[in-house]
OpenMM code with the backbone's topology and positions (N, CA, C; nanometers):
from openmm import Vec3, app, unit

residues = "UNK UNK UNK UNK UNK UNK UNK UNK UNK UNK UNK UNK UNK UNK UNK UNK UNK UNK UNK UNK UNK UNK UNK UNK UNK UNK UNK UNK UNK UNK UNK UNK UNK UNK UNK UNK UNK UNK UNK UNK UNK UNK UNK UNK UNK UNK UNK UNK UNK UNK UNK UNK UNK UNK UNK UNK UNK UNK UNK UNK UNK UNK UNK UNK UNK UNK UNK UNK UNK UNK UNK UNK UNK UNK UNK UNK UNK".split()
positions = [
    Vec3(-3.6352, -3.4187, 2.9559),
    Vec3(-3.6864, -3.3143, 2.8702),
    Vec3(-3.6493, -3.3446, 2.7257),
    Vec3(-3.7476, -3.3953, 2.5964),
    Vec3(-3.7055, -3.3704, 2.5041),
    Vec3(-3.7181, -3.2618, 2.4127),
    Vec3(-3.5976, -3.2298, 2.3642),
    Vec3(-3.6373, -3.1286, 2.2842),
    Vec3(-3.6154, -3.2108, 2.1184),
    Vec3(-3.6608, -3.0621, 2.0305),
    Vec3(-3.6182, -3.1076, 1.8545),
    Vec3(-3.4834, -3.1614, 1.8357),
    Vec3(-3.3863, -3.1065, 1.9099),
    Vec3(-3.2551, -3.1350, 1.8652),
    Vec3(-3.2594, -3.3165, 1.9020),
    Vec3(-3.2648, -3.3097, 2.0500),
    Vec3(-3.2500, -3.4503, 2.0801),
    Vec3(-3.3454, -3.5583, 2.0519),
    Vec3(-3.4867, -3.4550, 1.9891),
    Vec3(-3.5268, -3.6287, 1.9367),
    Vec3(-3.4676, -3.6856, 1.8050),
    Vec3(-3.4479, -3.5314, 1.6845),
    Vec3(-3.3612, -3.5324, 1.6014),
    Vec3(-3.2356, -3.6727, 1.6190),
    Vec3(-3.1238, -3.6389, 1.7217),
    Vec3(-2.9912, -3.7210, 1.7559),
    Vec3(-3.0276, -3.9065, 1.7713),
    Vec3(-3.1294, -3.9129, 1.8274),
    Vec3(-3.2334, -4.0311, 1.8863),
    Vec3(-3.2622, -4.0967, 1.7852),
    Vec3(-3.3451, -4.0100, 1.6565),
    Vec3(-3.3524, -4.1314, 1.5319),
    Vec3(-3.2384, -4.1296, 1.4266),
    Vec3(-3.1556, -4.0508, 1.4242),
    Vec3(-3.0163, -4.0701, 1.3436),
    Vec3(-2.9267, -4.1757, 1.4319),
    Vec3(-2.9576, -4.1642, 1.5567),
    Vec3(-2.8415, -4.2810, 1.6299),
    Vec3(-2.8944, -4.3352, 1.6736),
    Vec3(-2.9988, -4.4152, 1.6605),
    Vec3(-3.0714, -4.5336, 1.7599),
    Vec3(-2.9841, -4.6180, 1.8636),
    Vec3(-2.8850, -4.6409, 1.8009),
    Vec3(-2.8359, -4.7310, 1.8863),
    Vec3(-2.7202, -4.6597, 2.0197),
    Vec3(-2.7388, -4.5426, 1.9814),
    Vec3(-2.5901, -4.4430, 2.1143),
    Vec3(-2.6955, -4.4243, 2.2308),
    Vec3(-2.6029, -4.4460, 2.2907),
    Vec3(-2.6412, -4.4397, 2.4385),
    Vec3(-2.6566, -4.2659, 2.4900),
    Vec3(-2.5720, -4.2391, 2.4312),
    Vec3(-2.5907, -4.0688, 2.4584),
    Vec3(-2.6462, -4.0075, 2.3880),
    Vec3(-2.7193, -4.0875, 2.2719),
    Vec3(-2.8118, -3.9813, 2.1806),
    Vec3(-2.9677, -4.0234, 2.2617),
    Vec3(-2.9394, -4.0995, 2.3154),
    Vec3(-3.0835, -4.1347, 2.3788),
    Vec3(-3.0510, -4.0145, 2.5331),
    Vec3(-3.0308, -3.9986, 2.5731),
    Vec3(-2.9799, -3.9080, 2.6929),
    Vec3(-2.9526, -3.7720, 2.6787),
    Vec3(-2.9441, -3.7259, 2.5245),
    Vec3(-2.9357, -3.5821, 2.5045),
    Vec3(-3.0157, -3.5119, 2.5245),
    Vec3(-2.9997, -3.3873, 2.5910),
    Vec3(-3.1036, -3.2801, 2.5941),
    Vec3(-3.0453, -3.1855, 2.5952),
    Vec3(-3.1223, -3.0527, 2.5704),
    Vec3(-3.0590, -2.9347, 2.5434),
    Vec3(-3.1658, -2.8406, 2.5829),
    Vec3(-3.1611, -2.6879, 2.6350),
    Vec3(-3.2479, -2.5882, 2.6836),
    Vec3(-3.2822, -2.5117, 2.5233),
    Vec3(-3.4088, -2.4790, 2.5103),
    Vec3(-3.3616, -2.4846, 2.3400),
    Vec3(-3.3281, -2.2961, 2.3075),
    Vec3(-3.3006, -2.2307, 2.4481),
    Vec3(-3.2276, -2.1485, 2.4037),
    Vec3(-3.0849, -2.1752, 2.3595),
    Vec3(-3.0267, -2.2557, 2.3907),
    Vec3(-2.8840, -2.2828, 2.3736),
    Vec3(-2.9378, -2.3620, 2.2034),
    Vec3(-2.9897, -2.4593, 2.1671),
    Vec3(-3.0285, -2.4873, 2.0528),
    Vec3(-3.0248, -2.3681, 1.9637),
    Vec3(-3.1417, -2.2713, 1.9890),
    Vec3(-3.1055, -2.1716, 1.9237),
    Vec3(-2.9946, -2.1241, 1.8770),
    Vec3(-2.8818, -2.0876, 1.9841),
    Vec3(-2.8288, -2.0149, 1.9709),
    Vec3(-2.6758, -2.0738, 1.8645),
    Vec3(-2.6732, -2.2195, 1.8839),
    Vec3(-2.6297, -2.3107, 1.8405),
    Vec3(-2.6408, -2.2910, 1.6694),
    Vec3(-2.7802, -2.3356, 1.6396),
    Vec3(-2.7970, -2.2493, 1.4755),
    Vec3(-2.8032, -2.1076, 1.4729),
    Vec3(-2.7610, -2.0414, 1.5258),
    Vec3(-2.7470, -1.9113, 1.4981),
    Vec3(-2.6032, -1.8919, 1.4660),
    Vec3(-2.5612, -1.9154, 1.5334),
    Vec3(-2.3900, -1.8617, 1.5129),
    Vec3(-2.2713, -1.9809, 1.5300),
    Vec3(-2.3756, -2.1044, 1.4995),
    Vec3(-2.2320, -2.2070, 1.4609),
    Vec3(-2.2923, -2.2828, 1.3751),
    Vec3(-2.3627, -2.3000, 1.3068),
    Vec3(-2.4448, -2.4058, 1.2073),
    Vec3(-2.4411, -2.3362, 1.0978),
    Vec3(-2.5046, -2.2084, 1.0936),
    Vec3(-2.5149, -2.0747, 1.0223),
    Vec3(-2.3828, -2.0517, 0.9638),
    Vec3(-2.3053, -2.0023, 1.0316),
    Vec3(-2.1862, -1.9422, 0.9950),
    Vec3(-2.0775, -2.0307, 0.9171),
    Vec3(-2.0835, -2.1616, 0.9910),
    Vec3(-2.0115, -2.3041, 0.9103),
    Vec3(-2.0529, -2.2792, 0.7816),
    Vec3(-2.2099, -2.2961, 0.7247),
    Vec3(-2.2943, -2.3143, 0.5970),
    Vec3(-2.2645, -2.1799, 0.5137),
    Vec3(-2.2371, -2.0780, 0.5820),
    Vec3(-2.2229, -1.9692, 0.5331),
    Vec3(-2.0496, -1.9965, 0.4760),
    Vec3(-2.0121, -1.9916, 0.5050),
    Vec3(-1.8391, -2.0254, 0.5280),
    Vec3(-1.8067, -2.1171, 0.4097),
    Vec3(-1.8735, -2.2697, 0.4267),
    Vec3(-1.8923, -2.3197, 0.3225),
    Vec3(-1.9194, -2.2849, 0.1587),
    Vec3(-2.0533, -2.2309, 0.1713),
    Vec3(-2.1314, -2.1561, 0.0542),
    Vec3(-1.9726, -2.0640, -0.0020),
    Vec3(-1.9370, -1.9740, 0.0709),
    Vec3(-1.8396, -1.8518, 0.0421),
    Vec3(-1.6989, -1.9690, -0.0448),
    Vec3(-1.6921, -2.0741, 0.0521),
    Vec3(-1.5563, -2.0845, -0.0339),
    Vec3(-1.6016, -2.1643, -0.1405),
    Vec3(-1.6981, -2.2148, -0.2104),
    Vec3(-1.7295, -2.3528, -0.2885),
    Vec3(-1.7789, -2.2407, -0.4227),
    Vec3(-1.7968, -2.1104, -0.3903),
    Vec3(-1.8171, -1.9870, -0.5247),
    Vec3(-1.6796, -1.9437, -0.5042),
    Vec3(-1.5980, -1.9063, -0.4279),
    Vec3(-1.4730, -1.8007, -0.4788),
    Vec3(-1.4086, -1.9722, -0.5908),
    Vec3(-1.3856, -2.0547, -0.5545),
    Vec3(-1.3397, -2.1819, -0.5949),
    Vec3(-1.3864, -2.2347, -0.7584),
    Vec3(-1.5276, -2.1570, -0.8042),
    Vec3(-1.5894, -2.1993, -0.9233),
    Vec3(-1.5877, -2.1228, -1.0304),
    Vec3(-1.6082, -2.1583, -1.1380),
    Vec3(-1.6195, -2.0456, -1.2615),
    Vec3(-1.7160, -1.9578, -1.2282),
    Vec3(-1.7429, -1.8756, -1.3378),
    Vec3(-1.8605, -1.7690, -1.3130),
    Vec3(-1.9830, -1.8265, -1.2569),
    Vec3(-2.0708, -1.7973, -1.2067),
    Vec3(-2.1676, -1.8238, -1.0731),
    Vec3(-2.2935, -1.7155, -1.1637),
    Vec3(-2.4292, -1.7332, -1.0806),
    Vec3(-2.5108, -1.6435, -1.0806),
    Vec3(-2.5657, -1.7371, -0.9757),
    Vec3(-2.6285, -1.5275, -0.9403),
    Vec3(-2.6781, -1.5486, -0.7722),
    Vec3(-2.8279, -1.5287, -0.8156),
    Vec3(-2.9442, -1.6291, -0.7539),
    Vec3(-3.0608, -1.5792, -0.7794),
    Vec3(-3.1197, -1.5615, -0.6283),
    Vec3(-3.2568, -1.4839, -0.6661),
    Vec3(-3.3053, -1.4818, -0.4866),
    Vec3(-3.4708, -1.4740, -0.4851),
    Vec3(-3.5643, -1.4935, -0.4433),
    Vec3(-3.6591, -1.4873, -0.3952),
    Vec3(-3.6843, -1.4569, -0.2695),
    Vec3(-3.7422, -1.3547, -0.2675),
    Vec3(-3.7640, -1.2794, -0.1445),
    Vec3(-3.9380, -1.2280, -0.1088),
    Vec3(-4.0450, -1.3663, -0.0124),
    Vec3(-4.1465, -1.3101, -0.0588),
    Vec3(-4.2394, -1.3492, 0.0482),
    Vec3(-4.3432, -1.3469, 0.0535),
    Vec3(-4.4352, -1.4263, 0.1785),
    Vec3(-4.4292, -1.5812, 0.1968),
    Vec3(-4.3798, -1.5990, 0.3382),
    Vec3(-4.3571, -1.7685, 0.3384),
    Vec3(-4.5218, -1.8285, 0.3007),
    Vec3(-4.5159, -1.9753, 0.2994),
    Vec3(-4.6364, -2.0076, 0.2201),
    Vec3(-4.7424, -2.0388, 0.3900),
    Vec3(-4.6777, -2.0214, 0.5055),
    Vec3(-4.7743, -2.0268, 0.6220),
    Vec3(-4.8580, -1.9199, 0.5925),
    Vec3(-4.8993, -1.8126, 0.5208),
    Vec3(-4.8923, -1.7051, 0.5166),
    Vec3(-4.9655, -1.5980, 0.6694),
    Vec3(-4.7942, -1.5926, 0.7322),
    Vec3(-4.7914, -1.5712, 0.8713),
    Vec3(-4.7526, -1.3974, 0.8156),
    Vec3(-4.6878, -1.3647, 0.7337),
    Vec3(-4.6979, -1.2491, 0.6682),
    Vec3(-4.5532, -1.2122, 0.7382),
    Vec3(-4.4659, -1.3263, 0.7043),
    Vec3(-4.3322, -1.3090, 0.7569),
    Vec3(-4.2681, -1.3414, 0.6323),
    Vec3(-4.1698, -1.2474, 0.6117),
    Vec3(-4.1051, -1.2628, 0.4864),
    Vec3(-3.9745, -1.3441, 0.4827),
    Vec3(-3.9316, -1.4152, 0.3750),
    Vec3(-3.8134, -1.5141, 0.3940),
    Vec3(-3.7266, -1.5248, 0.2694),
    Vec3(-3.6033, -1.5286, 0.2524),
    Vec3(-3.5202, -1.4785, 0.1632),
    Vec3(-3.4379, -1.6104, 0.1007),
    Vec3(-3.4750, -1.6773, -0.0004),
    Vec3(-3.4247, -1.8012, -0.0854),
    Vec3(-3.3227, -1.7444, -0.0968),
    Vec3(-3.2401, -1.8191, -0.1796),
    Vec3(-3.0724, -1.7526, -0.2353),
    Vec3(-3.0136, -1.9329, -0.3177),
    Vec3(-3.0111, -1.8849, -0.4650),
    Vec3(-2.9725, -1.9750, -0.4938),
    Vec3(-2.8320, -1.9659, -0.5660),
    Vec3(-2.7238, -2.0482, -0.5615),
    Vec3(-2.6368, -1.9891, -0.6764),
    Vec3(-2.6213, -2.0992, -0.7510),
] * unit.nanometer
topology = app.Topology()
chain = topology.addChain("A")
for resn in residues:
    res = topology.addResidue(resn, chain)
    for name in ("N", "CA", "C"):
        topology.addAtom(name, app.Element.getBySymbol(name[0]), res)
C-alpha cells in the first residue's frame, strides 16, 4: 500500500531499505500531522519570537485559491 507519506520517505531516501517498505494507514498519517508535526512547528514558532526583538504578527485570512470556498489562515511574523 502506498501512501503520501511513504512515497514522500522513498524519494528523500532512495537508497534505505525501510523507506522503500514504509507504509502507513493514512489515518494514523493524519493524525501524525495533527498533533506531532503541528505542535513541534508550533512550539518552535513560540520559542524563536519569545527569543527575538520586537516582532509583528501579520495574517491573511481568506478563500483558498482552489476556490473550494474553504477558508485558510496565513500567519506571518
Amino acid at each position: 500500500m502506498h501512501t503520501l507519506a511513504g512515497d514522500l520517505f522513498r524519494k528523500m531516501l532512495p537508497d534505505s531499505k525501510i523507506a522503500a517498505k514504509f507504509s502507513v494507514a493514512e489515518i494514523r498519517s493524519t493524525y501524525f500531522m495533527k498533533f506531532e508535526v503541528t505542535v513541534h512547528t508550533k512550539r518552535m514558532l513560540v520559542n524563536r519570537v519569545k527569543g527575538s526583538s520586537p516582532f509583528v504578527v501579520m495574517f491573511n485570512e481568506s478563500l483558498d485559491k482552489s476556490n473550494q470556498q474553504e477558508k485558510q489562515m496565513d500567519i506571518h511574523v
